[in-house]
C-alpha positions in Angstrom: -203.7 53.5 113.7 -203.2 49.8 113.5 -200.6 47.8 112.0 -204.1 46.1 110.2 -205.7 49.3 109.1 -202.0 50.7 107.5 -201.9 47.2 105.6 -205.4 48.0 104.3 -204.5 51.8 103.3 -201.8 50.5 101.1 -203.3 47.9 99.7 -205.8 50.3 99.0 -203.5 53.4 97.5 -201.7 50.7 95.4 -205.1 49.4 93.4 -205.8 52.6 92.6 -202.7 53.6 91.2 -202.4 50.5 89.0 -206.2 51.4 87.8 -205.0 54.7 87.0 -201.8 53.4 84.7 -204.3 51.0 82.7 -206.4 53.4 82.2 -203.8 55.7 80.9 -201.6 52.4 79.0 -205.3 52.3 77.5 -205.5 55.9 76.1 -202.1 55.9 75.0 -202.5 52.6 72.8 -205.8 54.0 71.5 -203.8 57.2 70.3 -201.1 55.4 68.8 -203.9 53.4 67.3 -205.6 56.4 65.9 -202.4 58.4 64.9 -201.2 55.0 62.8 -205.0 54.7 61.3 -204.7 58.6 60.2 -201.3 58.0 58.7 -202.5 55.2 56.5 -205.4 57.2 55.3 -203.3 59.8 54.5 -200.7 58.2 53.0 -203.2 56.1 50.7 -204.8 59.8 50.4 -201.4 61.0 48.9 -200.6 57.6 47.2 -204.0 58.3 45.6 -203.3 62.1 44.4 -200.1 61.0 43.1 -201.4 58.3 41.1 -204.0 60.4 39.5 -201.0 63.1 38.6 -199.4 60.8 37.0 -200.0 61.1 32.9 -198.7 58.5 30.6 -196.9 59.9 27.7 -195.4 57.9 24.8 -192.6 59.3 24.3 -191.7 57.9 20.7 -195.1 58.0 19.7 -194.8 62.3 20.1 -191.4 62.3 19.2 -191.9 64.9 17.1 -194.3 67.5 19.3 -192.5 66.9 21.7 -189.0 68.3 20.4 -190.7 71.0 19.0 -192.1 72.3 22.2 -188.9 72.4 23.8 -187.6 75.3 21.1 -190.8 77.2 20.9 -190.6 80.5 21.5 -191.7 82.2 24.6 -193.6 84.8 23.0 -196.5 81.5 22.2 -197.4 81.6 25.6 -197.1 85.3 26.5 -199.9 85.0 29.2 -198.2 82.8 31.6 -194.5 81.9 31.4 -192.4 78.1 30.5 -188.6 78.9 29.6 -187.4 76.7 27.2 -185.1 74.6 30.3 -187.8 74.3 32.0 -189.7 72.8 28.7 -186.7 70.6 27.8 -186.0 69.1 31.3 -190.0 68.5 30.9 -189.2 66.4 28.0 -186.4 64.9 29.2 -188.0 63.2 31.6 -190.7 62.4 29.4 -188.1 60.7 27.2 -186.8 58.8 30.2 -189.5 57.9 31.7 -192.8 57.6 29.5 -194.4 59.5 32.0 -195.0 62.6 33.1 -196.1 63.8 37.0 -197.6 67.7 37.4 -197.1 69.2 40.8 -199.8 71.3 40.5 -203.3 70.8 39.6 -204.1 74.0 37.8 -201.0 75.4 36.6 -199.2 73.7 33.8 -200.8 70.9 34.5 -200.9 68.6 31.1 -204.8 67.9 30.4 -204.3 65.8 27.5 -201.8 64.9 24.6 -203.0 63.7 21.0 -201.1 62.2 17.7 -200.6 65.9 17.1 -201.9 68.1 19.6 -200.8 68.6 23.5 -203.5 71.1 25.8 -202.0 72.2 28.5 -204.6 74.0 31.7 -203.2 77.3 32.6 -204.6 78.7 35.6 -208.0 79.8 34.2 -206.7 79.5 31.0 -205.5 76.8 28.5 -202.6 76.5 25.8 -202.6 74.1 22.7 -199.6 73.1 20.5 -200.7 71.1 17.3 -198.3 70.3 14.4 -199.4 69.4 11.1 -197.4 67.0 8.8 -196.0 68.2 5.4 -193.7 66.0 4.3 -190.5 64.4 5.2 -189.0 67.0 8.2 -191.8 69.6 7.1 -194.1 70.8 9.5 -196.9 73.4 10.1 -197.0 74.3 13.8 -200.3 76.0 15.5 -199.7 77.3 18.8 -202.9 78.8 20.3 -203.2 80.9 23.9 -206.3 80.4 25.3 -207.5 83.4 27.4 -211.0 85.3 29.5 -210.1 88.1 26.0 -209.8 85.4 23.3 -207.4 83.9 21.5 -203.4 84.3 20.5 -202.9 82.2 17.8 -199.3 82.1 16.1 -198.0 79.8 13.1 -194.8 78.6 12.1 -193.0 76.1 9.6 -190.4 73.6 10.8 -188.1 72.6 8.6 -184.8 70.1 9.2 -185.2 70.7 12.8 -185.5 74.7 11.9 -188.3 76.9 13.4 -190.1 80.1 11.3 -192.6 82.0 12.3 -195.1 82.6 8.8 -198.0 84.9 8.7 -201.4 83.8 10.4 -202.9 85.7 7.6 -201.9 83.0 4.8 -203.8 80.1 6.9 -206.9 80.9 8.6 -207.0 84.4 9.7 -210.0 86.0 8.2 -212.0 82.8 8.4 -215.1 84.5 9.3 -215.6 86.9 6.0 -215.6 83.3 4.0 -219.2 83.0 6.3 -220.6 86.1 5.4 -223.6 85.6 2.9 -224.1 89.0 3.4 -221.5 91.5 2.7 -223.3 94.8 4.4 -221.6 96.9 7.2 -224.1 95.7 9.8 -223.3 91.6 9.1 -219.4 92.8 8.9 -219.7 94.7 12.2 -221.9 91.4 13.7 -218.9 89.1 12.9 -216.4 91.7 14.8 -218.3 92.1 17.7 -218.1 88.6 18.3 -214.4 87.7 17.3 -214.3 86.8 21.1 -216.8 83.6 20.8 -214.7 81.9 18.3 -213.4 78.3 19.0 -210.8 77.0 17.8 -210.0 73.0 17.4 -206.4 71.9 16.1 -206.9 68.9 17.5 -207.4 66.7 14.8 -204.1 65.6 12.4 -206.0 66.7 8.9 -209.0 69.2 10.2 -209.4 72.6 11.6 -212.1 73.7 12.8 -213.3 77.1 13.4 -217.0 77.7 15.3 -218.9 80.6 17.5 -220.4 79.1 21.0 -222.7 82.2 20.4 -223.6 82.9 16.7 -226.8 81.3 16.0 -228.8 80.6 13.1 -231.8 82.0 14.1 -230.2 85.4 14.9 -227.6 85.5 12.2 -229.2 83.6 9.1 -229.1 86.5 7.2 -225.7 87.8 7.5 -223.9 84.6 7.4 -223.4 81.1 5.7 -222.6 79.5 8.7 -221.3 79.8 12.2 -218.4 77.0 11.7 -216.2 76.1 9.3 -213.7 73.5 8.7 -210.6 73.2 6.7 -208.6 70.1 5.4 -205.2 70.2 5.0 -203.7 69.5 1.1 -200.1 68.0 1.5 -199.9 68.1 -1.8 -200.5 72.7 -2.0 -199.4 72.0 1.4 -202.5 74.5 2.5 -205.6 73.9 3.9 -209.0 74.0 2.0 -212.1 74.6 3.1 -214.4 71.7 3.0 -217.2 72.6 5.5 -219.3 75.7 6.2 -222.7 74.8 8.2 -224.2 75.9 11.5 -222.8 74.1 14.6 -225.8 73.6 17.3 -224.7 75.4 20.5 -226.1 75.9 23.9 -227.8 79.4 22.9 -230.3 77.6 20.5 
């Protein structure tokens, strides 16, 4: 072979090879390109999640609820479990920082927090705490465990800082005989066949309100008054009266 035709070979090999390192400088930049453009997403992704975690809490606007979560007992939220350091370094936090983040998004996740009332999502389940105001350093406390079998609804006073369990029977317990208009065995059995459709809202810093989702007025006119009923509370008898029975329209209607 001639000196001219190994000059051409090598001019030749080298072209190729510097093709092939573009080509490959090219796929590697595109890759970096990519993985930085994947990043961001997911970091603005993540970014995104956190910010919508994040729940804004006034801490000395729920002073008050907020203290008395951290002491209640464990046996309010027997379906699921919250010791009372995990509660208090909850509220510490809270005191801290105004805000609150939840790790999770079903468990223990904060859903929303009222004057006097925090809802908290439970797996498939949901737990209130609602306080009601007295008097100077007097409070009624509802603490309600929302589960597939109904409710577990327990009561105490809080006085000077001091926690009491009291009898759910003086409130609200037998709410439903006050809708009976009809005081036969077959309207008492109707009521306590469906103890399980009973709502309860303790949301609201004067009202309770008691309803069925499945009681209608059609079905159940003549047994019953109603299938809600609401109660005020009286700071002065420090009880709450009923000031409502009606029937609530539901989905079933």
């Amino acid at each position: 072979m001639t000196n001219y035709k190994i000059y051409i070979l090598i001019i030749f090999i080298i072209g190729i090879y510097s093709c092939d390192s573009k080509v490959k400088s090219t796929e590697e930049s595109t890759i970096k390109l990519n993985q930085t453009s994947t990043n961001s997403s997911e970091f603005e992704s993540k970014k995104e999640i956190e910010f919508k975690d994040t729940i804004n809490i006034n801490y000395s606007e729920h002073k008050t609820l907020l203290n008395i979560l951290k002491i209640l007992p464990e046996s309010t939220m027997d379906s699921w479990e919250w010791s009372k350091k995990d509660r208090k370094k909850t509220v510490d936090f809270i005191e801290n920082n105004n805000y609150l983040i939840d790790s999770t998004e079903m468990y223990n996740n904060i859903k929303y927090i009222k004057p006097n009332t925090i809802g908290i999502q439970v797996v498939d389940g949901f737990w209130t705490l609602s306080i009601y105001d007295f008097g100077i350093n007097d409070f009624f406390i509802v603490t309600n465990d929302i589960v597939g079998d109904g409710n577990d609804i327990q009561t105490y006073s809080f006085r000077n800082n001091k926690i009491t369990p009291t009898k759910m029977v003086n409130w609200f317990s037998e709410f439903q005989y006050k809708l009976l208009s009809n005081n036969s065995t077959n309207c008492i059995d109707l009521l306590e066949e469906n103890e399980m459709t009973y709502d309860y809202d303790f949301s609201d810093e004067n009202i309770i309100s008691i309803s069925s989702w499945l009681l209608t007025q059609k079905e159940s006119n003549s047994c019953l008054k109603g299938n809600y009923i609401k109660y005020k509370l009286n700071k002065e008898t420090k009880t709450f009266d009923i000031v409502d029975i009606g029937w609530k329209n539901n989905k079933t209607e």
